[in-house]
ZAKOL-870664 format. One record per residue: residue number from 1; residue in one letter; x, y, z of N, C-alpha, C in turn. Coordinates in steps of 0.1 Angstrom, whole numbers, m for minus. Layout:
<nr->NUM, rest->A, n_x->X, n_y->Y, n_z->Z, ca_x->X, ca_y->Y, ca_z->Z, c_x->X, c_y->Y, c_z->Z> $
...
This chain:
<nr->1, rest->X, n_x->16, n_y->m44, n_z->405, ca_x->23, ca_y->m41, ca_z->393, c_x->28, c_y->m53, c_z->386> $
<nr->2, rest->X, n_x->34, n_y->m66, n_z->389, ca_x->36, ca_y->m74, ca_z->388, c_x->34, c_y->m83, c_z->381> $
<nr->3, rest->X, n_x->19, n_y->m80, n_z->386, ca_x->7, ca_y->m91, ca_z->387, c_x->1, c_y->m88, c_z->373> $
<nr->4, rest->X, n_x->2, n_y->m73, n_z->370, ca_x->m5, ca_y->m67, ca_z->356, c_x->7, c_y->m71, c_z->340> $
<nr->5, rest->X, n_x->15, n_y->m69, n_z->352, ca_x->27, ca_y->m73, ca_z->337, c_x->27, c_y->m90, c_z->337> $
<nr->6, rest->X, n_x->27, n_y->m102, n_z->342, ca_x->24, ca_y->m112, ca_z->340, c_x->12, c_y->m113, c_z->335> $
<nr->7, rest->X, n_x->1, n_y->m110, n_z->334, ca_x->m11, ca_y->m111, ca_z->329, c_x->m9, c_y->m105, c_z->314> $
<nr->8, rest->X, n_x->m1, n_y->m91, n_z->312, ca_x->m1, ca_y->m91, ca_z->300, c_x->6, c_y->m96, c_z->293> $
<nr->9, rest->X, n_x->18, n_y->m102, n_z->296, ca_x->29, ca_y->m111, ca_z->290, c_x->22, c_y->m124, c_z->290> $
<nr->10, rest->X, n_x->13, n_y->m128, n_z->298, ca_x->10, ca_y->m142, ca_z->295, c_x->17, c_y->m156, c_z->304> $
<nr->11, rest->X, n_x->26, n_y->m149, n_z->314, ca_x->36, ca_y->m156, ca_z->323, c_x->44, c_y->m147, c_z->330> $
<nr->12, rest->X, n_x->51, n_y->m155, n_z->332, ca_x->67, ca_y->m145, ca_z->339, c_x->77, c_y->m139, c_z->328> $
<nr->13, rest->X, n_x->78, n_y->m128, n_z->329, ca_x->88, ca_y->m119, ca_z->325, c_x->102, c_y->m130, c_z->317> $
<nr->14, rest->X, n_x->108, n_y->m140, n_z->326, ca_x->115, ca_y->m146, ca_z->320, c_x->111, c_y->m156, c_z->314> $
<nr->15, rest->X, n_x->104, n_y->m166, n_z->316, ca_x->95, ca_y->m176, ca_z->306, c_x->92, c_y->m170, c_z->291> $
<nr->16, rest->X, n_x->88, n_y->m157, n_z->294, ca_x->82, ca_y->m150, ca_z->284, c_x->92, c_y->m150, c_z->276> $
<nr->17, rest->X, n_x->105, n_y->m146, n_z->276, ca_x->120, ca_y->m144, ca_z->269, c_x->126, c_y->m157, c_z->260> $
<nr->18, rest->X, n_x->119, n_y->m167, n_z->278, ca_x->129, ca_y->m183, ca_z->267, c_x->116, c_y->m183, c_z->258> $
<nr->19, rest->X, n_x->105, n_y->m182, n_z->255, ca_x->97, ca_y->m187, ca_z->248, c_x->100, c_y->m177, c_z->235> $
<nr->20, rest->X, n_x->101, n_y->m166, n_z->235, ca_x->102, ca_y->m156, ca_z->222, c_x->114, c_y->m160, c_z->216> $
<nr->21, rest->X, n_x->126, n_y->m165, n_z->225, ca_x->135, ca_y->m165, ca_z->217, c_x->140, c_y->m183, c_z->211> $
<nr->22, rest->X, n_x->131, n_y->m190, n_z->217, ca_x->132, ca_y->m203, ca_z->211, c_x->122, c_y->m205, c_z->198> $
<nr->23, rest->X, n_x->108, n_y->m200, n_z->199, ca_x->100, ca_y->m197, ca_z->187, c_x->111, c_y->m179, c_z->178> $
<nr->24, rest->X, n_x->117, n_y->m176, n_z->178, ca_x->125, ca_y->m170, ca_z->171, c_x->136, c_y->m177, c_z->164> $
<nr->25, rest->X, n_x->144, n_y->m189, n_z->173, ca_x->149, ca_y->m194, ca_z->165, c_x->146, c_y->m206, c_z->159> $
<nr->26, rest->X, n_x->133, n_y->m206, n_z->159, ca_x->127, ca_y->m216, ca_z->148, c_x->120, c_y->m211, c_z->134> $
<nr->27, rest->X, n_x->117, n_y->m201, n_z->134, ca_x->111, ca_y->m191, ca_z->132, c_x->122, c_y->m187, c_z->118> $
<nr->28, rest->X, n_x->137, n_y->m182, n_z->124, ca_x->149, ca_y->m177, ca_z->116, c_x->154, c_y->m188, c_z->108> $
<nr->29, rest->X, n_x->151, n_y->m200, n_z->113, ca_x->155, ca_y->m216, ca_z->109, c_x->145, c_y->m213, c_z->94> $
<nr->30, rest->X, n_x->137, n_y->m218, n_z->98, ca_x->125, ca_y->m223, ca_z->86, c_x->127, c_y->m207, c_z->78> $
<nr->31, rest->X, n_x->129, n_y->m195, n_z->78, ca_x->131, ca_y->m187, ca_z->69, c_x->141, c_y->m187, c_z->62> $
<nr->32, rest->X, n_x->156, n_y->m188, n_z->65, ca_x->170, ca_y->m195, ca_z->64, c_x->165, c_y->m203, c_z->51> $
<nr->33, rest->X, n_x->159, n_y->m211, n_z->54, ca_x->158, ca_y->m226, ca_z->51, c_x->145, c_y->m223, c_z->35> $
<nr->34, rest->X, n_x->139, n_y->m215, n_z->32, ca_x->132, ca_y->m212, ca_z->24, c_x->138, c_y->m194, c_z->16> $
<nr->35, rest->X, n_x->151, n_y->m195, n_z->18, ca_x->157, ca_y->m179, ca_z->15, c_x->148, c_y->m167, c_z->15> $
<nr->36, rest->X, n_x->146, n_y->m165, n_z->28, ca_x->135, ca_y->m155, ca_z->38, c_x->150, c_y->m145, c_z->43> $
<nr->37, rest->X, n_x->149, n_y->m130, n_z->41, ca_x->156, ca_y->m125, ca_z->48, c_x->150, c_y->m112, c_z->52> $
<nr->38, rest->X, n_x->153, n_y->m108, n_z->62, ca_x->148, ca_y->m92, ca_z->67, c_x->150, c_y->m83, c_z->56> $
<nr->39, rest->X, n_x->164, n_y->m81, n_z->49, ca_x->157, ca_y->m66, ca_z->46, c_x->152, c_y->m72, c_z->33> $
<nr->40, rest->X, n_x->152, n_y->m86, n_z->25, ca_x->138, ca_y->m86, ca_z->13, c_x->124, c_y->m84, c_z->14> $
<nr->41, rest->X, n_x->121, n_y->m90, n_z->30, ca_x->109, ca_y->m86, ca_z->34, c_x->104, c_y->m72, c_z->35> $
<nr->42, rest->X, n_x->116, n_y->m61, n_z->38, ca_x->113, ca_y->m49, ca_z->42, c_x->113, c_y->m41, c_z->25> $
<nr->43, rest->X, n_x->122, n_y->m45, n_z->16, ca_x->123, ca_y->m41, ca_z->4, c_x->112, c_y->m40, c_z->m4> $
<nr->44, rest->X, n_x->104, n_y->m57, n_z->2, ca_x->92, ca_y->m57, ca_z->m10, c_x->82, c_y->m52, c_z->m4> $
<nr->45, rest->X, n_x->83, n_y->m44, n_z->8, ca_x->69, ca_y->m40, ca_z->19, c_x->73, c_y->m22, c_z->12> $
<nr->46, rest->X, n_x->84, n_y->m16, n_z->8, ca_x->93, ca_y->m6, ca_z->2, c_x->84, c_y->m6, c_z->m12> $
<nr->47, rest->X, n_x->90, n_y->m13, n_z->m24, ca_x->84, ca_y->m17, ca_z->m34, c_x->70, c_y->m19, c_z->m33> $
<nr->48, rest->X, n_x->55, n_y->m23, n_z->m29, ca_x->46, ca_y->m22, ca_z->m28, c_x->45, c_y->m7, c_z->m26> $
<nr->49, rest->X, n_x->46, n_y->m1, n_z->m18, ca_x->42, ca_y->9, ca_z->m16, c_x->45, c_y->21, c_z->m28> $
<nr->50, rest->X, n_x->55, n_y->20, n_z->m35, ca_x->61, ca_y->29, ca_z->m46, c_x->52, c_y->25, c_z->m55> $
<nr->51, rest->X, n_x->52, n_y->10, n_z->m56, ca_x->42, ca_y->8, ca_z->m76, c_x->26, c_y->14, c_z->m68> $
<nr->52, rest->X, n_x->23, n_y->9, n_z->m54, ca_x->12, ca_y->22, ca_z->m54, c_x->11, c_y->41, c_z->m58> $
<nr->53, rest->X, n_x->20, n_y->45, n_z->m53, ca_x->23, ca_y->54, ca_z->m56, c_x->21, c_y->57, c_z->m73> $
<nr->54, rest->X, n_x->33, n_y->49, n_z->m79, ca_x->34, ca_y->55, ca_z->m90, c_x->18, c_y->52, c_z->m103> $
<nr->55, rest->X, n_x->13, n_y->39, n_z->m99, ca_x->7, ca_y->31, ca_z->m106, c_x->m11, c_y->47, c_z->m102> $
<nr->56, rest->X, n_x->m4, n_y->50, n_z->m90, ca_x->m21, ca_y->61, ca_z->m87, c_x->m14, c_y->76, c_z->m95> $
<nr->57, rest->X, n_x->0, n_y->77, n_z->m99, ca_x->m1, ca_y->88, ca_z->m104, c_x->m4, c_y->84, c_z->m121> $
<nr->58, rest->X, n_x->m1, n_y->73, n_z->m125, ca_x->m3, ca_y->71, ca_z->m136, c_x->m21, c_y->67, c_z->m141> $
<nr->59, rest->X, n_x->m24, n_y->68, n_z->m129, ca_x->m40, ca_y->64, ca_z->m132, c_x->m46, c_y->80, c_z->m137> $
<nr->60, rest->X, n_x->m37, n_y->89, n_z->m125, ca_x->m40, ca_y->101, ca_z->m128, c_x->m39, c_y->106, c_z->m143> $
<nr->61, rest->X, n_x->m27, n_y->103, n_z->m149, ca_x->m23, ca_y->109, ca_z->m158, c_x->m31, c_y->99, c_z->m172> $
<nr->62, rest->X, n_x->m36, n_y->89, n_z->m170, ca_x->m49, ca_y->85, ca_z->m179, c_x->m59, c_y->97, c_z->m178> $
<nr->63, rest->X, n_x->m65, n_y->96, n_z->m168, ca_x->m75, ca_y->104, ca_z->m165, c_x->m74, c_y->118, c_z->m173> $
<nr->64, rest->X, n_x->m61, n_y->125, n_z->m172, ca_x->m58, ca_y->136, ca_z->m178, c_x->m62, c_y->134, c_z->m193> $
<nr->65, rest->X, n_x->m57, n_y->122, n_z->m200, ca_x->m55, ca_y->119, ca_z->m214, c_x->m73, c_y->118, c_z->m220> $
<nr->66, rest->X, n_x->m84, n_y->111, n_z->m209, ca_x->m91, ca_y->108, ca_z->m212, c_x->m102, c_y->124, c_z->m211> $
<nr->67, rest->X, n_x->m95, n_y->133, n_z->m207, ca_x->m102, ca_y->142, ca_z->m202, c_x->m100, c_y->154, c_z->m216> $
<nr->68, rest->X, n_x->m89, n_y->154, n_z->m223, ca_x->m85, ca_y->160, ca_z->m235, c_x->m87, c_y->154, c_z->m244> $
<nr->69, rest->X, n_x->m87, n_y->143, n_z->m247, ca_x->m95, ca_y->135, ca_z->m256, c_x->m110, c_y->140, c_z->m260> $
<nr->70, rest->X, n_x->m118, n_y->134, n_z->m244, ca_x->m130, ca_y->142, ca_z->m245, c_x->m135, c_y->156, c_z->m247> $
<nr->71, rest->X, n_x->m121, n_y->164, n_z->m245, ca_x->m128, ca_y->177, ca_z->m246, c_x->m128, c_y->181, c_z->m260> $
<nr->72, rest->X, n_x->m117, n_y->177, n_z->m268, ca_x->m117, ca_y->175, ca_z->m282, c_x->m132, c_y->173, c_z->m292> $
<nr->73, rest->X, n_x->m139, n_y->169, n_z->m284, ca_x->m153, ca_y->164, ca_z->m290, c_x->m162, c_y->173, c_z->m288> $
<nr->74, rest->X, n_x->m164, n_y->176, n_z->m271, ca_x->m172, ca_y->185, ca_z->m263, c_x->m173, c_y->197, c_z->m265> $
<nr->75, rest->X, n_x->m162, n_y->201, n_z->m265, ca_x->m158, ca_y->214, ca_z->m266, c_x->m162, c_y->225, c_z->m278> $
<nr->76, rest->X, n_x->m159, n_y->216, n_z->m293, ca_x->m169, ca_y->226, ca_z->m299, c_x->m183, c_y->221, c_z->m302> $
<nr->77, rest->X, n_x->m186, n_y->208, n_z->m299, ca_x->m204, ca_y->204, ca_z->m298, c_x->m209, c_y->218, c_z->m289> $
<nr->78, rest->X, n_x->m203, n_y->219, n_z->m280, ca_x->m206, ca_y->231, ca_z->m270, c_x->m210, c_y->239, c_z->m273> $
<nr->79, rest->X, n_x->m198, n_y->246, n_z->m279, ca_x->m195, ca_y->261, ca_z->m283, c_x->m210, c_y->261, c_z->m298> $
<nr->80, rest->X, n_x->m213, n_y->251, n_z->m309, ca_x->m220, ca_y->248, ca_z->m319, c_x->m233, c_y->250, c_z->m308> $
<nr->81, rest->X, n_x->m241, n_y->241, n_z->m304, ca_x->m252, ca_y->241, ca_z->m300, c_x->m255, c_y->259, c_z->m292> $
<nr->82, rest->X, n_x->m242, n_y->261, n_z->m285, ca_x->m246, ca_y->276, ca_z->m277, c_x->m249, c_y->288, c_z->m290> $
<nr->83, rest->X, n_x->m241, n_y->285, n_z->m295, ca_x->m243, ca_y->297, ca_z->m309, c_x->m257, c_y->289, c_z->m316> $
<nr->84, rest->X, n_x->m260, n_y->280, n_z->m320, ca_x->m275, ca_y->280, ca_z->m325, c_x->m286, c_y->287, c_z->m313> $
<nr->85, rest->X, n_x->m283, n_y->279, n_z->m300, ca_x->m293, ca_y->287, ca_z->m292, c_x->m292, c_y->299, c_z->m290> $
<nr->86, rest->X, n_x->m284, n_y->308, n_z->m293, ca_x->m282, ca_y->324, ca_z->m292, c_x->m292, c_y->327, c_z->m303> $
<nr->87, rest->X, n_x->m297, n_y->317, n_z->m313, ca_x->m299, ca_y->328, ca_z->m324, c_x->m317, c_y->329, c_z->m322> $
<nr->88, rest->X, n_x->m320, n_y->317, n_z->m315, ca_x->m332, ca_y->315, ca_z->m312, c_x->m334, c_y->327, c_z->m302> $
């Protein structure tokens, strides 16, 4: 069992810890140091996903505009050609 958890870790259990948390605190350094903070990262990962949201309902709601627009045209070309063809 041991043997499988160092293989997946990559070393020993504790090596594994000094190494996460020394690349962590270089890691929090160089973010610090360029005003990197957790929750703006999580905000703008927040934000993406809403202007998707909103930006697909608004695509929808073109769609809708472009769909009444066109039917404005269609609609009695339609209704015109089916009444000439009735008379035939």
């Amino acid at each position: 069992m041991a043997d499988q958890v160092n293989r997946f870790l990559g070393d020993t259990p504790g090596r594994t810890i000094i190494k996460l948390v020394v690349v962590s605190l270089i890691v929090g350094f160089i973010m610090h140091v360029f005003g990197i903070f957790p929750a703006d990262i999580l905000e703008g990962i927040r934000r993406f996903f809403i202007d998707i949201w909103y930006r697909g309902f608004a695509a929808l709601g073109r769609v809708g505009d472009y769909l009444l627009l066109g039917a404005t045209v269609v609609i009695p070309v339609f209704i015109v050609l089916r009444l000439i063809s009735a008379r035939n």
